[in-house]
N, C-alpha and C positions, 0 to 999 in steps of 0.2 A: 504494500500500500504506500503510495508517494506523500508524504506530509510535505509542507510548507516549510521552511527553515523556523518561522515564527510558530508554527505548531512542536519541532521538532526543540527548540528553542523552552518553552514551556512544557515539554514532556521533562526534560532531563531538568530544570529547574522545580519542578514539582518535586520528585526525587532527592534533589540535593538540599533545599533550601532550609532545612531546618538541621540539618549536619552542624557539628561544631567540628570536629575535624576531621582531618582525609588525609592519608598516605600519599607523597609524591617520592615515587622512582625517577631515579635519575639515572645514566647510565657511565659510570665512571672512566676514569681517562686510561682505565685498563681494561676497558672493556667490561669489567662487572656492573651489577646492578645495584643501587644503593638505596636504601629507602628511608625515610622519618616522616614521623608525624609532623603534620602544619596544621595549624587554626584555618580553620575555613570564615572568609571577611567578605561574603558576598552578602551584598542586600537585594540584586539584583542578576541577572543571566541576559548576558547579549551575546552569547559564544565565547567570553572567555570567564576565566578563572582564574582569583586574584590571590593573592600569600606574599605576607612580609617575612622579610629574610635580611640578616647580615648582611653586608652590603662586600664581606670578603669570606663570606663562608664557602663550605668545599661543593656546595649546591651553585654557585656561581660561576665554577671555573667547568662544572661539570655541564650545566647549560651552554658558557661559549662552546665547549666543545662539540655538544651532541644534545640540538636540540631538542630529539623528541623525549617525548617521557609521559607517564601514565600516572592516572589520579587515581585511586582507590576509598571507595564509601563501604562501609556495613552496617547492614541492622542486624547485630547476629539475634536478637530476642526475633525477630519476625523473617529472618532466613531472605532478607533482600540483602543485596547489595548489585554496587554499580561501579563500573571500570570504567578508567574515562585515558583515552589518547591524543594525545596534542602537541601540540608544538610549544617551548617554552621560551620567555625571553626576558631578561632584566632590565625593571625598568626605572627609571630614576624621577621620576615626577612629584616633587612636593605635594602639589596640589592633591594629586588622583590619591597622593601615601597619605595626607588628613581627612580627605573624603573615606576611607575606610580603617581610620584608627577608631581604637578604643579602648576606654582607660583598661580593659578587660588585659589590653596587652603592655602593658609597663608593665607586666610579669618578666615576659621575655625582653623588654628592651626598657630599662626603668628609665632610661634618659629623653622617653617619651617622643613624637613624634617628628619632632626638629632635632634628632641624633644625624647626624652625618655619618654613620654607620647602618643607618636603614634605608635598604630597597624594596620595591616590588618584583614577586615574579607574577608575571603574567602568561597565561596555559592559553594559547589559541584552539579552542577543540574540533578537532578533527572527527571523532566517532567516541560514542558510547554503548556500551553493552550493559543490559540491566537482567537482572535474577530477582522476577519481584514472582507473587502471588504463589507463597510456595505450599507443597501438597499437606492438609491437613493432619492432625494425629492419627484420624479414622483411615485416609488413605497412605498415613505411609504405615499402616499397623497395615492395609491389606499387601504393600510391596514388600513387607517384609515378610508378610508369609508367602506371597508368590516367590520371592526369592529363595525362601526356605523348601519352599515343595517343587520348584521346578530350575532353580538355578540362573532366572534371567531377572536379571537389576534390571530397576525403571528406565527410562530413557531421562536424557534431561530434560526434555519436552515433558515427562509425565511429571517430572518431580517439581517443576518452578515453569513460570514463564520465559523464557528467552527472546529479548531481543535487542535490536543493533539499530541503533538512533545514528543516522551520517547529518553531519552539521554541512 
C-alpha cells in the first residue's frame, strides 16, 4: 500500500513520540558496531531525528566517518519495538540546540545549553521497520503447543505485525 510521506511521517511519529530514549549505533572507525543510549528530544517528526551529544565525543568522529547508523525503540512490556535507518550528521546550531533543550538534560551537560561542548546529531531517516500488535497470551499459549506437538515455530507474521515504513 503507497502512503504519502506525510502519512508515513505520522505512522513512525505515533510510534516514537512518547519514547524517552532510543539506542543509536554507530558504526566505528574499525568497522564495529557501537551502540549507547541517547535521550530522545523530539516534540515533533518531519523525517529527522534529533540527540544532543559532546561536541568531541567518539559518536562524532564515528559519524564523519560513516554516516549511516540505526535508531532503536522498545516496549519490551507490550513486545513492540521499532528500528529506524538513517543517515546521521552533526550539527552545530545554537538556535535549533535551545529549541530542544531541557533542564531535564543539565544531567548530562550541567553547563547547560550555551556549553561550547554541545552539538546536535541529527538522523535523516531513510526507512523504518516496526514489530507492533504482538500475539496474545491465548495465542502464543496455542504456538507453543503447536510447536510442542508438531515442531513448527510461528512465523513472524503470526507472532507480531511486521512492517517497513520508506521515508
Amino acid at each position: 500500500m503507497d502512503r504519502s510521506p506525510e502519512a508515513d511521517h505520522k505512522k513512525l511519529w505515533d510510534l516514537i513520540k512518547d519514547e524517552h530514549t532510543a539506542v543509536l549505533v554507530t558504526i566505528a572507525e574499525d568497522g564495529s558496531l557501537d551502540s549507547r543510549p541517547m535521550g530522545c528530544l523530539q516534540k515533533e517528526f518531519d523525517g529527522t531525528l534529533w540527540f544532543m551529544t559532546f561536541a568531541d565525543s567518539a559518536k562524532r568522529s564515528e559519524i564523519d566517518s560513516n554516516q549511516n547508523v540505526l535508531v532503536s525503540y522498545a516496549r519490551p512490556a507490550k513486545y513492540e519495538f521499532i528500528s529506524v535507518s538513517g543517515r546521521a550528521r552533526i550539527v552545530n546550531d545554537h538556535a535549533a540546540l535551545c529549541s530542544l533543550w531541557s533542564e531535564a538534560l543539565r544531567v548530562w551537560f550541567p553547563q547547560g545549553p550555551d556549553s561550547p561542548d554541545l552539538a546536535l546529531v541529527a538522523i535523516d531517516v531513510d526507512m523504518a521497520k516496526t514489530w507492533t500488535k504482538p500475539a496474545s497470551m491465548v495465542t502464543y499459549g496455542y504456538y507453543y503447543l503447536r510447536a510442542r506437538l508438531t515442531g513448527k515455530a510461528p512465523t513472524a507474521d503470526e507472532a507480531a505485525k511486521l512492517e517497513t515504513i520508506k521515508m
